[in-house]
Backbone bond lengths (Angstrom), bond angles and torsions (degrees), N, CA, C in turn:
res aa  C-N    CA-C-N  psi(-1)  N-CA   C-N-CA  omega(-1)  CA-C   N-CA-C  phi
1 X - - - 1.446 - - 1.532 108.00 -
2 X 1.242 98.45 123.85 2.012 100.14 171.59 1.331 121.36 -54.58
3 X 1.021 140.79 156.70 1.308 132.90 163.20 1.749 91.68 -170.18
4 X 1.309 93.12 149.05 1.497 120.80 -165.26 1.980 113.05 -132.14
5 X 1.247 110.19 168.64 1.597 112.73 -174.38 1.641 89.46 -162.27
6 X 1.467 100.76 122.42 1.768 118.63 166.77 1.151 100.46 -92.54
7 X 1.422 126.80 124.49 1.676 133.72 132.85 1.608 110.48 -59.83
8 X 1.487 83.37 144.91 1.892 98.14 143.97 1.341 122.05 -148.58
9 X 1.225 79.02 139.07 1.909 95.45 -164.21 1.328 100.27 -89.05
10 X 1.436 122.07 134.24 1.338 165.38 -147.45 1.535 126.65 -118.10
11 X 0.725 120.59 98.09 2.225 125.93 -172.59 1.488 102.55 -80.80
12 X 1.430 135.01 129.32 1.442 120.26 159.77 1.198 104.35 -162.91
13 X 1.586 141.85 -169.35 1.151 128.47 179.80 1.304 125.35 -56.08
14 X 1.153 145.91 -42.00 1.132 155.74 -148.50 1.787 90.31 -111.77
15 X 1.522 141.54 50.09 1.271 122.46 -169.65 1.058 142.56 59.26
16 X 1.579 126.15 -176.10 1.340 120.36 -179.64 1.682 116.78 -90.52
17 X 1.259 109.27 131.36 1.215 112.62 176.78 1.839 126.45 -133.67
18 X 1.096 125.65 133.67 1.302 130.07 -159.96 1.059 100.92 -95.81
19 X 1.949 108.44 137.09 1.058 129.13 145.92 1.843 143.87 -101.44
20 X 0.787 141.47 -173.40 1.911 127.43 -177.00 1.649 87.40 -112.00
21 X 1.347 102.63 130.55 1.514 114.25 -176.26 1.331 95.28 -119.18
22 X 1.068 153.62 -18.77 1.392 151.56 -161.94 1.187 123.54 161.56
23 X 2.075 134.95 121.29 1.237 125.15 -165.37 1.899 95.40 -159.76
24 X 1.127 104.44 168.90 1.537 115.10 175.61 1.650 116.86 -119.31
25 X 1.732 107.57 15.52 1.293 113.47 164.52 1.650 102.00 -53.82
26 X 1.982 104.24 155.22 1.176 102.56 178.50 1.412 114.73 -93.48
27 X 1.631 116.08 -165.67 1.745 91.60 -143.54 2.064 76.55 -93.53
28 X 0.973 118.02 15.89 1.602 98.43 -168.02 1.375 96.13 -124.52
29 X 1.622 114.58 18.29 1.691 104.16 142.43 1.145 131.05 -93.97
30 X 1.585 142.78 157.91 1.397 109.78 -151.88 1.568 79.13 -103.40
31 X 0.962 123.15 109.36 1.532 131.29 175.73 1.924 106.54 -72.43
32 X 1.522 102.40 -55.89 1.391 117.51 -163.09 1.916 95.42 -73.91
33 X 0.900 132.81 -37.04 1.274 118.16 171.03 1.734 113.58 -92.34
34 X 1.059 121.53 -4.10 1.490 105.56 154.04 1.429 112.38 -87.44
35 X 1.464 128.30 -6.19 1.805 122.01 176.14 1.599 88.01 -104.17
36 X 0.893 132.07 15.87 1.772 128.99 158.79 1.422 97.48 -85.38
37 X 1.240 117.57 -86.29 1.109 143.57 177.40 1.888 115.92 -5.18
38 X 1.802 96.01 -59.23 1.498 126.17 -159.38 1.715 96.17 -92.11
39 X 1.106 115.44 -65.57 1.200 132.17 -165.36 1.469 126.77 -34.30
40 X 1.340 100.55 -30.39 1.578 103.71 174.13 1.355 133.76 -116.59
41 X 1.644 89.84 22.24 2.010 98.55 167.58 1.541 111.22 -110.48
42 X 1.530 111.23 28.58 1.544 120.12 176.93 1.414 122.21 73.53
43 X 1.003 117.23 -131.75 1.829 130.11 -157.16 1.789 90.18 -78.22
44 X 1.389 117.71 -50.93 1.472 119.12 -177.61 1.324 130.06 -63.26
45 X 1.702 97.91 -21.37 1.561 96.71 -177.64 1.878 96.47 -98.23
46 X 1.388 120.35 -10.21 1.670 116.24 173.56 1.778 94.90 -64.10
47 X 1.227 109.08 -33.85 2.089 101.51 177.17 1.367 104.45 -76.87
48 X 0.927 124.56 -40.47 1.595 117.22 -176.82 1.307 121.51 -75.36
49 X 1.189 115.32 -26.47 1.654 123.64 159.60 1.523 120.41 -71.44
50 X 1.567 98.22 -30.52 2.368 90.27 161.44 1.139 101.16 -79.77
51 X 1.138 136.21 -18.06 1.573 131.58 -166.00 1.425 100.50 -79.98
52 X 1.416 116.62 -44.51 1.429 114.62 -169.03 1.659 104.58 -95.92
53 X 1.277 132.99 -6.51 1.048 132.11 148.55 1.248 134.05 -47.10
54 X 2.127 104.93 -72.22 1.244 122.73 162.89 1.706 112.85 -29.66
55 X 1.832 92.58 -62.98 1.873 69.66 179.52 1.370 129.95 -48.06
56 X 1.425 123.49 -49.08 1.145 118.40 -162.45 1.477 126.62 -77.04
57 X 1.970 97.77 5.92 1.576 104.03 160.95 1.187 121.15 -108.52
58 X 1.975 117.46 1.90 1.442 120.43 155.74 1.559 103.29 -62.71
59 X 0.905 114.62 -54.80 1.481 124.00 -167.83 1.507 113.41 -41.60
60 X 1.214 119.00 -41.91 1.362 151.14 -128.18 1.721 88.79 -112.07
61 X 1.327 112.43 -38.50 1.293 126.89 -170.14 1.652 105.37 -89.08
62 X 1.486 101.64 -51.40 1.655 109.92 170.84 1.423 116.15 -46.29
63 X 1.517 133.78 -45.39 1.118 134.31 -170.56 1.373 105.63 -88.38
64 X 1.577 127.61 -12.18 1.372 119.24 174.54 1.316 119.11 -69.09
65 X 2.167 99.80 -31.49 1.452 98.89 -170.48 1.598 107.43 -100.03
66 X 0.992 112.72 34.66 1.594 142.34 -172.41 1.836 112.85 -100.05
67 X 1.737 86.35 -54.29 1.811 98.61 177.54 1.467 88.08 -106.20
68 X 0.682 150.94 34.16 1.640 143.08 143.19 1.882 108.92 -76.48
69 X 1.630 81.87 -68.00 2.080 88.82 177.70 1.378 100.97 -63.95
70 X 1.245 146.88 -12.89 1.328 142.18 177.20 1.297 97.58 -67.32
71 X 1.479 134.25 -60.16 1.228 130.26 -164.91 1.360 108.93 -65.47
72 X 1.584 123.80 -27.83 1.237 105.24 -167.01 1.506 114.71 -109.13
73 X 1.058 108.43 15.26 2.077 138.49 158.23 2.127 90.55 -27.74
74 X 0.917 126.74 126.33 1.430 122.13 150.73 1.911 104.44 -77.07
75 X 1.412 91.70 134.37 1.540 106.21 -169.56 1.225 122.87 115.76
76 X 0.862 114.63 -17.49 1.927 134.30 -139.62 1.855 75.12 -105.10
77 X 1.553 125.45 136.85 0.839 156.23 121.52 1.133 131.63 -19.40
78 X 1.578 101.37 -107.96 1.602 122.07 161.08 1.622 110.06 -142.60
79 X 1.066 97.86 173.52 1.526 111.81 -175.00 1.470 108.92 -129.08
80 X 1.324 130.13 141.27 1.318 134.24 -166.53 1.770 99.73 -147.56
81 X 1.561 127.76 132.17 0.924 114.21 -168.54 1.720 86.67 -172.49
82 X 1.705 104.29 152.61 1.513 123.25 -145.85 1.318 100.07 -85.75
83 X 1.179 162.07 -173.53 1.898 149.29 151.63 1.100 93.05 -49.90
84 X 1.350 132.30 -88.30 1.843 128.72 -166.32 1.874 115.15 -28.66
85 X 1.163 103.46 -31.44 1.658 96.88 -178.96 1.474 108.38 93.77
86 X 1.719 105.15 -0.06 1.891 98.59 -173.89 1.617 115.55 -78.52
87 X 2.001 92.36 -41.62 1.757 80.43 -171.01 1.571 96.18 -100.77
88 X 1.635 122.06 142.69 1.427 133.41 174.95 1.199 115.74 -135.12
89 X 1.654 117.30 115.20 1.169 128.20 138.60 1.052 133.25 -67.83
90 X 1.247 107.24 115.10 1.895 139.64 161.46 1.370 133.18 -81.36
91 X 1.594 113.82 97.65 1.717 100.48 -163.42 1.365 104.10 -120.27
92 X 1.246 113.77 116.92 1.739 110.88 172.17 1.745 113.98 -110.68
93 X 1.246 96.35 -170.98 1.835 88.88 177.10 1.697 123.37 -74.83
94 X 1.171 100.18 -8.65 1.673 109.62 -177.95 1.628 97.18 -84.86
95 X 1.158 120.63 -64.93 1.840 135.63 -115.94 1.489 83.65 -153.11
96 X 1.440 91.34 172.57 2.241 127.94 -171.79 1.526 58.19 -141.31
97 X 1.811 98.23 154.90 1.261 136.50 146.45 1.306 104.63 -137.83
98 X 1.823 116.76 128.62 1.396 123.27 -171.24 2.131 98.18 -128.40
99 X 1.458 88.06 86.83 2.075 115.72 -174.02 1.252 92.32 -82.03
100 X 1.575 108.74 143.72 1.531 124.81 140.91 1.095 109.32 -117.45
101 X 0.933 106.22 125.54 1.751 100.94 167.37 1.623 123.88 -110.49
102 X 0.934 87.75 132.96 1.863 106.64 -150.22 1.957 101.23 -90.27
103 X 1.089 128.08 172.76 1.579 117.36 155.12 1.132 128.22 -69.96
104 X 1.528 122.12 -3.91 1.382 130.12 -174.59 1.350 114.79 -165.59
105 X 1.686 112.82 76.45 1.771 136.14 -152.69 1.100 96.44 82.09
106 X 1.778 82.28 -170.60 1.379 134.60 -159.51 1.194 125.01 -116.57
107 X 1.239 128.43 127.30 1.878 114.89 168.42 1.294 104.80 -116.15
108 X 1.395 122.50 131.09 1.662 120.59 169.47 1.313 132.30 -122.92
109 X 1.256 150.78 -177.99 0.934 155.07 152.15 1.904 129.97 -138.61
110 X 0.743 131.47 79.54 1.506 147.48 -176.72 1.866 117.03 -67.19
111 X 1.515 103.07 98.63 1.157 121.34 162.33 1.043 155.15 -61.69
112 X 1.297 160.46 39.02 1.273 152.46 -116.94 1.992 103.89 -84.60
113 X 1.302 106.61 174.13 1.869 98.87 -162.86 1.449 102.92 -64.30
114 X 1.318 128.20 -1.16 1.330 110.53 -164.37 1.259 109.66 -127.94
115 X 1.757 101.40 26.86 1.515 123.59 170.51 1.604 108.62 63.88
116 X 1.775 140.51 22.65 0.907 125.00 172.40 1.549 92.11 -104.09
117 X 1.637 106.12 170.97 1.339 112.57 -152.40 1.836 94.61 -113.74
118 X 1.849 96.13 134.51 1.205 101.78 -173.22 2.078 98.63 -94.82
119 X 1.419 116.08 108.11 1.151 95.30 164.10 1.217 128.98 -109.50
120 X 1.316 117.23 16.46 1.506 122.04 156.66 1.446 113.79 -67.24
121 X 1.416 117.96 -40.38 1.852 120.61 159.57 1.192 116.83 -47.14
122 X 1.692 115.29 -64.75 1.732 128.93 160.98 1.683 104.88 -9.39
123 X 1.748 112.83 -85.20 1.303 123.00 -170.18 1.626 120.93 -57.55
124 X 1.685 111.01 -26.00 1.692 100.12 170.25 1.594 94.79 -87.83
125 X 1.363 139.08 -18.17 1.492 107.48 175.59 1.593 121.17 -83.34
126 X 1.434 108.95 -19.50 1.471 113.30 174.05 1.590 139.24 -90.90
127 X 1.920 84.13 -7.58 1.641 104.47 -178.38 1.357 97.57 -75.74
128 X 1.448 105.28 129.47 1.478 140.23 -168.56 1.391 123.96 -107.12
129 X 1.462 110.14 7.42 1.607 108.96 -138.36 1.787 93.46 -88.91
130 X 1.199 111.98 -24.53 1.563 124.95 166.18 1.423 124.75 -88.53
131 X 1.157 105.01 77.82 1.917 133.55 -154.23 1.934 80.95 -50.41
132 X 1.363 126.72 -50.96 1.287 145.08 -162.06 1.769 104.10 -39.07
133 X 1.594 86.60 -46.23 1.718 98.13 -166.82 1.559 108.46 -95.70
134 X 1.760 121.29 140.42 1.074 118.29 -178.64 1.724 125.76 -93.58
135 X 1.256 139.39 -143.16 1.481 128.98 161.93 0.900 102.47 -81.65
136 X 1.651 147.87 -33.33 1.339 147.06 178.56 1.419 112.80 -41.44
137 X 1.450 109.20 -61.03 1.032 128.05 173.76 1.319 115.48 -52.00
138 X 1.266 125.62 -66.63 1.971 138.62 163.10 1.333 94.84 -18.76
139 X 1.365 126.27 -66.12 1.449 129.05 -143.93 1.380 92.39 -97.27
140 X 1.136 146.44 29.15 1.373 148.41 147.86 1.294 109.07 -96.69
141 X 1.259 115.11 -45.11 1.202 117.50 -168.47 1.588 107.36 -79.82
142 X 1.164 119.84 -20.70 1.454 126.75 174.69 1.461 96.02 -76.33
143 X 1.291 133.52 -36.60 1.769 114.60 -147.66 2.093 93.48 -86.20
């Protein structure tokens, strides 16, 4: 999905300085404290603020196509997941899986219907030891 951010550049004593006049970032990026942050080391910090933007709409993008293959898992129930894409519910006929997905792993918790906690499920969806394979993968191999 495109999404865009207008500056406007600003005259005052101390020079020109930019503000965010209009954008389609979502509301749970911190947009306004990364143009704090960026905004007042000039021309270098306007690159370092797409830089630190961009990431946080790769990211943003990574976890979409994350609960996308989640949904289409055979086994898989339904899928339930927050706007950001961090926290995801996973419901199949066995088990709840209650995922965050972080920028760097996973944290889970695995339910079975009678709310006791499966952590033998936990350890094949969080075992990591095959850098190769992702949670998609984990949670296949669990269902």
């Amino acid at each position: 999905m495109p999404h865009y951010v207008i500056l406007r550049k600003t005259f005052d004593e101390e020079g020109e300085t930019y503000v965010l006049h209009r954008h389609t970032i979502p509301s749970f990026i911190p947009l306004e404290s990364l143009a704090e942050e960026f905004f007042g080391r000039g021309v270098a910090g306007l690159e370092e603020f797409a830089l630190a933007l961009h990431r946080h709409l790769i990211l943003l993008s990574n976890r979409m196509n994350t609960v996308s293959r989640l949904k289409a898992l055979e086994g898989v129930e339904e899928v339930k997941t927050d706007e950001a894409m961090r926290l995801v519910e996973l419901i199949t006929s066995r088990w709840t899986a209650k995922i965050i997905l972080l920028d760097k792993g996973e944290r889970c918790v695995v339910l079975n219907h009678d709310e006791e906690r499966l952590k033998d499920v936990e350890k094949v969806i969080l075992n990591a030891n095959n850098e190769d394979e992702d949670i998609v993968n984990r949670i296949s191999r669990a269902i």
